[in-house]
C-alpha atoms as one frame of an Amber mdcrd trajectory, in Angstrom:
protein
 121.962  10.513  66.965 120.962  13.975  68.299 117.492  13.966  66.653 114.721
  13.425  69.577 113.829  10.373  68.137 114.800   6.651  70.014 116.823   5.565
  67.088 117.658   2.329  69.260 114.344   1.022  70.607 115.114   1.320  73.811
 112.712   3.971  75.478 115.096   7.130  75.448 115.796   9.589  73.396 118.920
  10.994  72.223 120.791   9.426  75.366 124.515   9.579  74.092 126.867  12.050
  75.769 126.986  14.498  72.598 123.315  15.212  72.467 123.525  16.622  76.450
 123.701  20.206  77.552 126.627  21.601  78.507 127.219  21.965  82.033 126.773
  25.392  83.261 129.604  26.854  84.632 130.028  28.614  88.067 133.058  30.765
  87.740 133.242  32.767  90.974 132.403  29.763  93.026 129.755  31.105  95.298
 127.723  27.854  94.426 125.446  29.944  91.835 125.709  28.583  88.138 126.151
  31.241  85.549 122.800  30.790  84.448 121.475  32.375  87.552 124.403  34.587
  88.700 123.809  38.182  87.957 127.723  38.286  88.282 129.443  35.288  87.900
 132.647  36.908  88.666 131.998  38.346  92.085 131.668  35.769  94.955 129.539
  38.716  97.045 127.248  38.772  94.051 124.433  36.278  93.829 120.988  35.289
  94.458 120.688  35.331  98.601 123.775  37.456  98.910 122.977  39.944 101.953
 122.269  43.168 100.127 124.951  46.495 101.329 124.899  49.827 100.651 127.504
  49.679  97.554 125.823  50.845  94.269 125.505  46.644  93.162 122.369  44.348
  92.926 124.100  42.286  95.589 121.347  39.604  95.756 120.025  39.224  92.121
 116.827  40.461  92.644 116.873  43.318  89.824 117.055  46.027  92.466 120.053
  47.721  93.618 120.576  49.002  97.311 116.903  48.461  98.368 117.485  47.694
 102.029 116.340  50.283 104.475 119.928  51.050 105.657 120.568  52.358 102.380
 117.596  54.368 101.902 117.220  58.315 102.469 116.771  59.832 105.677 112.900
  59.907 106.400 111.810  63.491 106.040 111.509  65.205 109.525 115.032  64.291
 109.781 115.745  67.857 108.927 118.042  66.995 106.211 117.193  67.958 102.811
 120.508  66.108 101.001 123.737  64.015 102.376 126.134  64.057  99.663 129.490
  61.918  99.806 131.402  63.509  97.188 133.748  61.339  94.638 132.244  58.364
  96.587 129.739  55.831  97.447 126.220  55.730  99.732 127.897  55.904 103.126
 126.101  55.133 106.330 127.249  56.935 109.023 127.435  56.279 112.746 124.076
  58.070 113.321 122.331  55.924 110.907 122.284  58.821 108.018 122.993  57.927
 104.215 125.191  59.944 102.811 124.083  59.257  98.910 127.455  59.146  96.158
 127.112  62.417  94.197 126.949  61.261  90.764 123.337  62.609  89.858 123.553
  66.128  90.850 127.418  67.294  89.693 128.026  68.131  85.717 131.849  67.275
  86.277 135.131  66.409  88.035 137.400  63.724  88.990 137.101  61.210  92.074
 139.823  60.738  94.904 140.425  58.622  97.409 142.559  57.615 100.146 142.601
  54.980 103.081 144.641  57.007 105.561 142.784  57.757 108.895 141.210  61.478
 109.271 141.337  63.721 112.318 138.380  65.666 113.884 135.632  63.338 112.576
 134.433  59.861 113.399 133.141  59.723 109.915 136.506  58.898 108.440 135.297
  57.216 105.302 133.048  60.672 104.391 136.868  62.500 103.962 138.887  59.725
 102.793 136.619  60.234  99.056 136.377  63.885  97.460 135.524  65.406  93.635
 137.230  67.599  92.540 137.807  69.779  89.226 140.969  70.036  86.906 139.398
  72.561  83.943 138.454  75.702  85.032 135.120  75.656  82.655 132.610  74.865
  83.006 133.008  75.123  86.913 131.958  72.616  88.853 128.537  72.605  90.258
 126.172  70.858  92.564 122.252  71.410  91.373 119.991  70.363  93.930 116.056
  70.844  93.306 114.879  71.752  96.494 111.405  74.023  96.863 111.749  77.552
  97.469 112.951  78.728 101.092 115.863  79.331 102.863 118.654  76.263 103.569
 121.632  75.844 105.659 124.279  74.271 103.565 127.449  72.856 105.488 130.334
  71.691 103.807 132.717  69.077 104.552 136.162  69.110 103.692 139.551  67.498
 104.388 142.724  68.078 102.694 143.956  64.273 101.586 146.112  65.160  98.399
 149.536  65.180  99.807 150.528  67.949  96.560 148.440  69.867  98.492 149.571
  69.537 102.305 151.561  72.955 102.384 150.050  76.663 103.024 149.034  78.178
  99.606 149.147  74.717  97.676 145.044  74.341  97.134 143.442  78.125  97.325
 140.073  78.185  95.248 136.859  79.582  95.828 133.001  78.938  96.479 130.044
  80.190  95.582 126.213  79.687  96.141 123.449  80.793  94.357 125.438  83.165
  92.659 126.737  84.902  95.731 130.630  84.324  97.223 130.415  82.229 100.420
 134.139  81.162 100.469 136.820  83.153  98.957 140.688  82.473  98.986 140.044
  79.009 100.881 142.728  76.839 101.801 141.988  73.769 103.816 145.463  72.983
 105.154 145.820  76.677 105.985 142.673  76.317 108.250 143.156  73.098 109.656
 146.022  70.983 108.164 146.841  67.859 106.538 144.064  64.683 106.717 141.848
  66.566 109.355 138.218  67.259 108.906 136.398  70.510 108.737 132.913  71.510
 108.319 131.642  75.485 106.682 127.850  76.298 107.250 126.074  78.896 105.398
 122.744  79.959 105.042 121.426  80.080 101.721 117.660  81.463 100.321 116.379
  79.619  96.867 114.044  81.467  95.150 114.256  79.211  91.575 114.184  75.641
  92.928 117.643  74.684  92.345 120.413  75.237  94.961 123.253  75.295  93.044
 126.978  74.973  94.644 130.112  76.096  92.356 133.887  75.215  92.799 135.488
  77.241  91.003 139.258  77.531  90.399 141.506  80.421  92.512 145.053  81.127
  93.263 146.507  77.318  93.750 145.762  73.682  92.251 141.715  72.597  92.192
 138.603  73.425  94.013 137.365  70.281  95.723 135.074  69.000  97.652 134.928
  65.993 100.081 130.574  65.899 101.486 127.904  68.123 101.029 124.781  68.647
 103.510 121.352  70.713 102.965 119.306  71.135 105.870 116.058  72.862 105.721
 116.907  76.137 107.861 112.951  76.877 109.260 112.936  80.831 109.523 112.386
  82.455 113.194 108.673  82.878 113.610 107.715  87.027 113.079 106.854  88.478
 116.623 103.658  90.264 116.304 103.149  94.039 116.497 101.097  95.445 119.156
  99.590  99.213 118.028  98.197 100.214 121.438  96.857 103.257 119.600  97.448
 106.934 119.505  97.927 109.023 122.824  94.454 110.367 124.093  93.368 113.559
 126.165  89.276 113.367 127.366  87.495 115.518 129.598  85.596 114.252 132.425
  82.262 115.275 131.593  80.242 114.859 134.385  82.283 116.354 137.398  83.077
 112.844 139.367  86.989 112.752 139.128  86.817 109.744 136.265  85.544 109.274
 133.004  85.414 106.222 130.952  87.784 105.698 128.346  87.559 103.479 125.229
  90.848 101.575 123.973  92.092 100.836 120.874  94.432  97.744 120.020  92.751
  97.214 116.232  95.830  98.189 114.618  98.061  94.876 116.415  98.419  92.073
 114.292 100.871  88.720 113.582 102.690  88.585 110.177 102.185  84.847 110.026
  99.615  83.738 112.554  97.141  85.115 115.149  96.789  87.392 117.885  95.103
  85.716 120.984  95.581  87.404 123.592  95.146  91.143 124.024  96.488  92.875
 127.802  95.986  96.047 128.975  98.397  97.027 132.035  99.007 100.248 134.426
 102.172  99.593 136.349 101.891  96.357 137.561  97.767  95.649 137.560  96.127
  94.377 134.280  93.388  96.818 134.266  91.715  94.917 130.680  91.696  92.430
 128.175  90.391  92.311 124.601  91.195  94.621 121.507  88.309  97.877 122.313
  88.088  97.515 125.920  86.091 100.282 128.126  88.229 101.565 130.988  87.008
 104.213 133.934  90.253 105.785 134.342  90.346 109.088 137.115  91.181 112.753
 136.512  95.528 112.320 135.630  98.005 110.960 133.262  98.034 107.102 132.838
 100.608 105.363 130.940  99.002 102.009 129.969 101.071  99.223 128.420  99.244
  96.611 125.444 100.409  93.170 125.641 100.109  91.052 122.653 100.814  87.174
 122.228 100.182  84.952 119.111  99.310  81.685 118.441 103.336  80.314 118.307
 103.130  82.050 121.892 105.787  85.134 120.618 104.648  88.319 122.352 105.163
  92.417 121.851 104.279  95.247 123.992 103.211  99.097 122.844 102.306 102.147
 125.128  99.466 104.843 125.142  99.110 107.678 127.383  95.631 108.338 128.602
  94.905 112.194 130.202  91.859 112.759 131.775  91.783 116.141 132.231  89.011
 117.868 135.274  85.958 118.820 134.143  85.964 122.308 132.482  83.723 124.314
 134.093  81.487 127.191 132.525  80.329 129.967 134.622  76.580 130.600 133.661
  75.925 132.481 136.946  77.508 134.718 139.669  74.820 136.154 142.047  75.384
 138.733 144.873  73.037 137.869 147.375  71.022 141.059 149.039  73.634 143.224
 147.031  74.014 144.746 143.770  76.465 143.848 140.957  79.470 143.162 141.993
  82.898 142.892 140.129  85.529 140.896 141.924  89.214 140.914 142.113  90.071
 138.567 139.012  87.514 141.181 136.699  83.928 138.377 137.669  81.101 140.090
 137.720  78.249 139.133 140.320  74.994 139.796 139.508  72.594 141.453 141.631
  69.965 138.074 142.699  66.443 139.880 142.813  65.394 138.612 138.907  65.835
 135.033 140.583  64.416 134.714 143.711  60.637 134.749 144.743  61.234 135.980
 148.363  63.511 137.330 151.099  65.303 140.113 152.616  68.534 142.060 152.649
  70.790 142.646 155.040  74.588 143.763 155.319  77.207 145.494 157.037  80.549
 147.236 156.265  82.738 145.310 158.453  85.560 143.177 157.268  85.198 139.311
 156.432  88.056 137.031 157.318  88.640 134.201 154.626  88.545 135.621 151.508
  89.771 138.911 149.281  85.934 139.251 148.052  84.460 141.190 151.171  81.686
 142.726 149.376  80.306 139.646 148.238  80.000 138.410 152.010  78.452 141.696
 153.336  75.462 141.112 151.829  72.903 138.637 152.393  69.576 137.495 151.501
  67.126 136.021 154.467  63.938 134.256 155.015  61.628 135.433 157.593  59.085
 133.289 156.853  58.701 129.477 156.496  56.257 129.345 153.113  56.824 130.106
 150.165  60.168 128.788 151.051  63.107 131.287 149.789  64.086 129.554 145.942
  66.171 130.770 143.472  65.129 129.632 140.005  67.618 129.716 137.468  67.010
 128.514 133.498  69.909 126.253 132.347  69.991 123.557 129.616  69.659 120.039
 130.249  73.071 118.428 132.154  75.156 118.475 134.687  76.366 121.391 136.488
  78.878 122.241 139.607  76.899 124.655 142.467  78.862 126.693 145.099  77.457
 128.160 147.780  78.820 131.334 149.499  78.432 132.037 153.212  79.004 133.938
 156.330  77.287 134.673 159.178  76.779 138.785 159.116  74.349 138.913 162.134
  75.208 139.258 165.202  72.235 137.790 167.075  73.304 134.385 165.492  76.833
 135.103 166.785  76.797 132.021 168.744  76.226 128.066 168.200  72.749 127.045
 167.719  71.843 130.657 167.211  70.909 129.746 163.083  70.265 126.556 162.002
  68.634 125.973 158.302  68.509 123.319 155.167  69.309 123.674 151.618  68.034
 121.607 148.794  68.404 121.773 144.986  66.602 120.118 142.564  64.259 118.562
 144.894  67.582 116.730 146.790  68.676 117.852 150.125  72.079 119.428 150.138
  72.987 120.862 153.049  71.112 119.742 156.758  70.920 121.440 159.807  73.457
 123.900 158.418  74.779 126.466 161.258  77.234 128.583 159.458  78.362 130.427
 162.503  79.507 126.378 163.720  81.200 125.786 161.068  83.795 128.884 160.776
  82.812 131.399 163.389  82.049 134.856 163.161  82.137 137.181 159.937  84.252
 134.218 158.352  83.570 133.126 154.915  83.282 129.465 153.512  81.810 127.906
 150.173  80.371 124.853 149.992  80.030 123.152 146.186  77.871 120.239 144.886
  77.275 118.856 141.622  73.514 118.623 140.171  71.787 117.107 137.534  68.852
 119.327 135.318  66.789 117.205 133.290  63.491 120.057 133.100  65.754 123.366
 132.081  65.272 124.666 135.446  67.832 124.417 138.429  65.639 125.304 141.455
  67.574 126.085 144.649  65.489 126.302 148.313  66.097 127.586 151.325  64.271
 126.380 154.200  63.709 126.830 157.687  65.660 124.377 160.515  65.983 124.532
 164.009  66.737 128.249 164.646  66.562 131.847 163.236  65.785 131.927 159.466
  67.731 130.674 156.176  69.891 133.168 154.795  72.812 133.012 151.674  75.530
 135.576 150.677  76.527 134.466 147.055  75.859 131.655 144.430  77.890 130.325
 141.387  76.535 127.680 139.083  79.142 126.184 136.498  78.259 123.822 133.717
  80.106 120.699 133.519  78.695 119.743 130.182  75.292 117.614 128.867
């Protein structure tokens, strides 16, 4: 009897036919007993069954789908979600999973049809669709994503043949609120059983794209695959601030001055600045954001040229005037004359408070060359060669334009060679070997100008003898180009 004991002696226990186990059963015949057949009613289902992308634990192992082929796209795939709607996980031609929709729709029905779809080679993405019969709630994809901006594209087919007419299926579409397809009506765009795709770009602020299909004018919104690709926003271009317009003097008389620019206010929205260019016409005359250019007496339009880190680049211009040095008059001397006003209202002062030695001389005769006759009838002359003939004028400190006013009055140095002479100021030799009548002729005026530096308060002009006859001057201006 069934009892584990060996009621007969003869070494084995409960050995008749009634005490054994029943045999266990393998229904589906895939040579898997029921005991270890996680479906005993599906041949493809059982332990060592090749595993495929269809929502089953194919192979027993308490895991459904796990194969790589049926796993999400990795993530610099671009694609955020690949949703088969009314479906199941789809691999497409490209090696993308499509996932089936169940987990992120509150509602609808599923649809499906075998018949081949135009425009695609991802036939099997169209032949399945969702779609909604109530008009409330609508139906809606949620999708937690992190906050940015998406491109959605939507995939849809028309395979309901109720609906294969102009004006049978007209519904409408919204995302995050805002109306991205209104009126839409698939056959009317592309007919019966062909494929079209809709892209949008969406912005999520709340972490949840949500997608509604709500009802319109004809039959049910519907929806066949959904796609959410992360839409990476243009880089910002920088700004380049070149800095306001700027109008300098040149101080110091020598046609340039040096000019400091001023690209501090550039900058990149959402990187760095690492380059800074500084151009006139075609010649990049600095680099660097407070550059120190010499730029000569004009207008220059200079051009900043900014680049950032993602290489993006923007330009701005600044106009840079360097205006001549403005000149004050501190003196006007009449030579070996008295004061003197000239045509444009000057007055000339009459020289003897600054000059240690000399005589005067003049004539009444006209001088060619200029409107300021009197001024070049007069002179003052040397006869002697110590003390030398100096002027000494008090000035402040800096720089200061001199000009010289001649013409040779005499007529016994009416001739080349007849007076030759030397000029200095402030110790440095301005004029050599200087033979007036040489350089214009007879009773013919000329000016000559040089610029001098004063550093003891005292601009000291000399006159000394040269080659021939004695030193002589008609008029002298001094002008001050600033400290």
């Amino acid at each position: 009897v069934c009892d584990d004991i060996d009621n007969d002696c003869d070494g084995a226990i409960d050995e008749v036919a009634a005490c054994q186990p029943p045999p266990d059963p393998d229904n589906d015949g895939d040579g898997s007993p029921a005991s270890q057949d996680c479906n005993d009613n599906n041949a493809a289902v059982h332990p060592g069954a090749t595993e495929v992308c269809d929502d089953i634990d194919n192979d027993c192992d308490g895991a459904v789908d796990e194969v790589a082929a049926c796993q999400p796209p990795p993530p610099d795939s671009g694609a955020i979600y690949r949703i088969n709607a009314g479906g199941n996980n789809y691999v497409d031609s490209d090696g993308n999973l499509w996932q089936a929709d169940g987990a992120y729709v509150n509602k609808g029905i599923n649809y499906s049809t075998s018949s081949a779809i135009s425009g695609t080679t991802m036939d099997p993405l169209y032949q399945t669709e969702r779609w909604d019969s109530s008009s409330s709630p609508v139906m809606t994809y949620a999708l937690p994503v992190s906050g940015g901006t998406y491109e959605v594209i939507l995939h849809f087919a028309e395979i309901y043949s109720g609906a294969a007419a102009v004006g049978k299926r007209v519904f409408n579409v919204f995302a995050e609120g805002e109306s991205i397809l209104q009126d839409f009506d698939i056959f009317a765009e592309v007919g019966f059983r062909t494929a079209v795709e809709l892209a949008f770009t969406i912005n999520v602020t709340d972490g949840l794209l949500e997608i509604e299909f709500a009802h319109g004018a004809a039959d049910n919104p519907k929806i066949n695959a959904i796609e959410v690709l992360s839409a990476e926003a243009e880089p910002n271009p920088p700004v380049a601030d070149a800095g306001t317009d700027q109008t300098v003097s040149d101080l110091d008389g020598d046609a340039a001055e040096l000019v400091l620019l001023d690209a501090s206010g550039s900058f990149d929205p959402d990187g760095t600045l690492v380059t800074f260019e500084w151009w006139e016409g075609d010649s990049m005359i600095a680099t660097g954001t407070s550059p120190s250019v010499m730029l000569s007496v004009g207008t220059h339009d200079l051009t900043l040229w900014v680049t950032d880190d993602q290489g993006a680049s923007a330009t701005d211009t600044v106009v840079i005037t360097v205006s001549a040095a403005s000149a004050t008059t501190i003196y006007r001397l009449n030579a070996g004359g008295g004061s003197y006003v000239d045509p444009d209202g000057n007055l000339w002062e009459k020289d003897s408070a600054y000059v240690n030695t000399g005589r005067v001389y003049g004539i009444n005769n006209a001088i060619s060359g200029t409107t300021m006759d009197p001024l070049y009838r007069t002179e003052r002359w040397d006869v002697s060669a110590l003390p030398a003939m100096t002027y000494a004028l008090p000035v402040s400190d800096g720089t200061y334009e001199v000009v010289l006013h001649f013409a040779e009055i005499y007529s016994g140095a009416a001739a080349l060679g007849k007076r030759v002479f030397n000029v200095s100021a402030e110790g440095e030799s301005v004029l050599q070997d200087f033979d007036i009548f040489a350089e214009v002729g007879f009773r013919a005026a000329v000016e000559y100008a040089f610029t001098i530096n004063v550093t003891d308060g005292l601009l000291e002009i000399e006159f000394t003898h040269g080659a021939a006859n004695n030193p002589k001057i008609s008029a002298i201006e001094v002008l001050s180009l600033g400290p």
